[in-house]
C-alpha atoms as a printed R data frame, in Angstrom:
   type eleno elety resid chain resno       x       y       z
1  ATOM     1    CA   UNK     A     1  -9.612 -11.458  -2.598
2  ATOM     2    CA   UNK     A     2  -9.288  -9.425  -5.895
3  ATOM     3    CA   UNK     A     3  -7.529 -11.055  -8.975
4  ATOM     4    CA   UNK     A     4  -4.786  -9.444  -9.544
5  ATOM     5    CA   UNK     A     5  -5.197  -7.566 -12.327
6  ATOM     6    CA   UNK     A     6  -8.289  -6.701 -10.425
7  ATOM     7    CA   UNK     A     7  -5.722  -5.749  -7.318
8  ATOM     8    CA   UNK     A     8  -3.929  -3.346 -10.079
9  ATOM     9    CA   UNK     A     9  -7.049  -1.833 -11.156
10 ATOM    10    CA   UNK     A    10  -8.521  -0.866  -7.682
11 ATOM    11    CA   UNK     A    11  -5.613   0.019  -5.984
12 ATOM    12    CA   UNK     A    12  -5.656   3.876  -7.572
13 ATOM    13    CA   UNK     A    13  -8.783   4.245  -5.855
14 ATOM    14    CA   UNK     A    14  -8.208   2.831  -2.539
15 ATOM    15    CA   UNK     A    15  -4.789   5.023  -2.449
16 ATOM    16    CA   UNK     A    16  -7.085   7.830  -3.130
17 ATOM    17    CA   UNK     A    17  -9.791   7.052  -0.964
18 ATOM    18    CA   UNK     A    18  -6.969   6.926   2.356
19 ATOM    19    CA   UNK     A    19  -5.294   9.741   1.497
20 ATOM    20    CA   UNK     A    20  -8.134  11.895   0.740
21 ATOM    21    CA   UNK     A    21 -10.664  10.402   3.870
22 ATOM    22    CA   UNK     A    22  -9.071   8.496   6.254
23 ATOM    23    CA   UNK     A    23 -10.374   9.006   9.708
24 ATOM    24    CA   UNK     A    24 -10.647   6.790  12.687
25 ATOM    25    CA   UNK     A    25 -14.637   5.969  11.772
26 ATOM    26    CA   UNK     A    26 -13.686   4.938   8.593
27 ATOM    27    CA   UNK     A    27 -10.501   2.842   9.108
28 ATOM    28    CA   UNK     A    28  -8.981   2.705   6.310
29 ATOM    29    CA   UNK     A    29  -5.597   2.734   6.561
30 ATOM    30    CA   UNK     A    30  -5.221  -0.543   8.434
31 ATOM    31    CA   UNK     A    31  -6.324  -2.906   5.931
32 ATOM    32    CA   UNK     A    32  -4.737  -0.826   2.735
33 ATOM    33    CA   UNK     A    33  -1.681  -1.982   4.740
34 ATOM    34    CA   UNK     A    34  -2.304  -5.141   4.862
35 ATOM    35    CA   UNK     A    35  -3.134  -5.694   1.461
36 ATOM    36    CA   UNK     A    36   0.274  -3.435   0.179
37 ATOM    37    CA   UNK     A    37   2.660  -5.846   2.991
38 ATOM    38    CA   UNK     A    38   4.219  -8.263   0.568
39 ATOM    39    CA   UNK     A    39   5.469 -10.238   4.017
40 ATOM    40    CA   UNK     A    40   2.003 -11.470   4.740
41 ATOM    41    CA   UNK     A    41   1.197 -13.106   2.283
42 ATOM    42    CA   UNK     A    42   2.428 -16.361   0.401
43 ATOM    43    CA   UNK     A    43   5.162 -15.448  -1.750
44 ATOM    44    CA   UNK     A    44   3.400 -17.360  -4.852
45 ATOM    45    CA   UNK     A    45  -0.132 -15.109  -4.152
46 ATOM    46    CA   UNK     A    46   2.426 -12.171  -2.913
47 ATOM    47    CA   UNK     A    47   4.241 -12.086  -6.331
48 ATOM    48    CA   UNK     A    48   0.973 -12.673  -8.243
49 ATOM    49    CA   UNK     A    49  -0.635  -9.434  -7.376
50 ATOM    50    CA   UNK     A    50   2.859  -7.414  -6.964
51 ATOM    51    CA   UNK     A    51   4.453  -8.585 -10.310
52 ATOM    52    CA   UNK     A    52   1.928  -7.156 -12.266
53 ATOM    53    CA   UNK     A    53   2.666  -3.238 -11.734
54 ATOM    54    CA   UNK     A    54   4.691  -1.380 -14.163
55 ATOM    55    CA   UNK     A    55   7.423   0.526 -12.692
56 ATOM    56    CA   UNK     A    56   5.501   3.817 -12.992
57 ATOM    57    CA   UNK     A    57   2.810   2.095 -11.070
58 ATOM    58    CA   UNK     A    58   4.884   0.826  -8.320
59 ATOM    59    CA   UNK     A    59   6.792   4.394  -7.789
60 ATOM    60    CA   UNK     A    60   2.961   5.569  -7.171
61 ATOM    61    CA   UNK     A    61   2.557   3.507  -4.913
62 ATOM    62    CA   UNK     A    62   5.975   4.437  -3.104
63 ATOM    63    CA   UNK     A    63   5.196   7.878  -3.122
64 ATOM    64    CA   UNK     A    64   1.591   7.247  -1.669
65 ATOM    65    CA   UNK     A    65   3.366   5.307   1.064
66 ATOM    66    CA   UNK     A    66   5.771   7.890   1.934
67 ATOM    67    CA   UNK     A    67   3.300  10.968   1.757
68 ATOM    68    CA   UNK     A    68   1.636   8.917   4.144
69 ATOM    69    CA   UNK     A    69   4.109   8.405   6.338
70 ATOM    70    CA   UNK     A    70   5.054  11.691   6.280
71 ATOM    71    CA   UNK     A    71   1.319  13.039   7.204
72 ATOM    72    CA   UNK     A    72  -0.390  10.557   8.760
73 ATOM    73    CA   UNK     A    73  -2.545  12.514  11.451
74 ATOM    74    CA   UNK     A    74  -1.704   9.172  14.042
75 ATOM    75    CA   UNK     A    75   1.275   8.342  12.428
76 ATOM    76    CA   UNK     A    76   2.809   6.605  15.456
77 ATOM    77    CA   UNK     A    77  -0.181   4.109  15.374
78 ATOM    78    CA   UNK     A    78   0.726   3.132  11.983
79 ATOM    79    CA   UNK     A    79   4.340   3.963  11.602
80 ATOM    80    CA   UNK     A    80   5.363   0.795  11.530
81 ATOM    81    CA   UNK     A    81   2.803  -0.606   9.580
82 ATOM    82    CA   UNK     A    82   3.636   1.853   7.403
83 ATOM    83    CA   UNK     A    83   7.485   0.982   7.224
84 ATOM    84    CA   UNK     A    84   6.774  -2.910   6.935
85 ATOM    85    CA   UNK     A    85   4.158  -2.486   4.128
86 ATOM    86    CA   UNK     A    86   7.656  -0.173   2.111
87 ATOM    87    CA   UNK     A    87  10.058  -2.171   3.300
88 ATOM    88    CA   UNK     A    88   8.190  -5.344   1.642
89 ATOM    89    CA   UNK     A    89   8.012  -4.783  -1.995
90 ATOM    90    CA   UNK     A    90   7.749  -1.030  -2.390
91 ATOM    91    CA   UNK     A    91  10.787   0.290  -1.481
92 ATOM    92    CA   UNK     A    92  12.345  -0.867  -4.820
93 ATOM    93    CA   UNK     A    93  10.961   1.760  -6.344
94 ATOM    94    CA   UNK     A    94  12.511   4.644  -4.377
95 ATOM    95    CA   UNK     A    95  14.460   7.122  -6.671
């Protein structure tokens, strides 16, 4: 597990990475989920790595979330996924 200011730091490219690559060989969307679903984890570890994004930050994230929502090429596999990782923390930052 990163630190999270590590967590902070990585997370720019891993968005990237998904967006840009994702393809059923590489698997990637799955566990960016996982890391981005506030409801898995302990809330002490959960606010840890979640507190520490500005507001800008967090509205990139958001957005990244709902673009990929929105054109996920198997969406329906990871719709909900998709909504619960949001739903968690992100959604806060919806304008």
């Amino acid at each position: 597990m990163l630190h999270p200011q590590g967590f902070r730091y990585y997370l720019p490219a891993f968005l990237s990475e998904t967006i840009r690559n994702d393809n059923p060989e590489k698997n990637l969307l799955a566990p960016l989920l996982r890391s981005l679903t506030y409801i898995r984890m302990s809330p002490e570890y959960g606010w840890n790595h979640f507190a520490v994004f500005s507001s800008e930050q967090g509205k990139a994230v958001y957005h990244c979330l709902e673009w990929m929502a929105a054109n996920h090429n198997d969406a329906s596999v990871h719709s909900s996924q998709l909504q619960q990782a949001t739903e968690s923390w992100w959604l806060r930052y919806e304008e």
